[in-house]
TORPA-650670 format. One line per 2 residues: for each residue x, y, z of C-alpha. Coordinates in steps of 0.2 Angstrom, whole numbers. Layout:
BEGIN
X/Y/Z ~ ...
This chain:
BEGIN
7/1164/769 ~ 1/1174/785
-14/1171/793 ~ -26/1186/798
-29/1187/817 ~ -36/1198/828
-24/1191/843 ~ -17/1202/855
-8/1191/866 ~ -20/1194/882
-29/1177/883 ~ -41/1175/898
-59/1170/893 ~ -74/1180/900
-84/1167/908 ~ -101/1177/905
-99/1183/890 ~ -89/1167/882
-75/1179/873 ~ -59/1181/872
-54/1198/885 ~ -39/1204/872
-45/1196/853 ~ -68/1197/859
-66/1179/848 ~ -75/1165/855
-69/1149/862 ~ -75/1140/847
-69/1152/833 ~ -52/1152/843
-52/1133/841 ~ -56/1133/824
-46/1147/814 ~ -32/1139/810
-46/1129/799 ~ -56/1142/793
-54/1152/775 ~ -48/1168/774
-66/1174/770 ~ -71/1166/786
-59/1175/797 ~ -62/1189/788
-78/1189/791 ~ -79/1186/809
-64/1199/811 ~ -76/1212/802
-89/1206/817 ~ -76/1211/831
-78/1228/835 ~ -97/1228/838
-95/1214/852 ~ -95/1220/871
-86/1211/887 ~ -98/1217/903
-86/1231/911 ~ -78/1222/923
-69/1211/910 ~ -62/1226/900
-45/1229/899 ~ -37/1243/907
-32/1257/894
């Protein structure tokens, strides 16, 4: 079975915003999706693309 991710392989936590720079997770949903349901990582992979990272922690295009 293969787990739904949002990981991109750029791991480096804002330190203002608490989010992942490449996946926008948080530390605590980053700690706990290997536990979570499928509906739960769903659901917060749903939630992604309305977070923000202040400017300066977006990655280069």
């Amino acid at each position: 079975m293969t787990v739904s991710t949002p990981c991109v392989d750029i791991c480096r936590i804002d330190p203002e915003s608490r989010l992942c720079t490449g996946c926008l997770r948080s530390i605590d949903e980053i700690t706990r999706w290997a536990g979570m349901t499928e509906t739960q990582r769903l659901e917060i992979m749903a939630d992604l693309p309305a977070r923000t990272l202040p400017a300066a922690m977006r990655p280069a295009d």
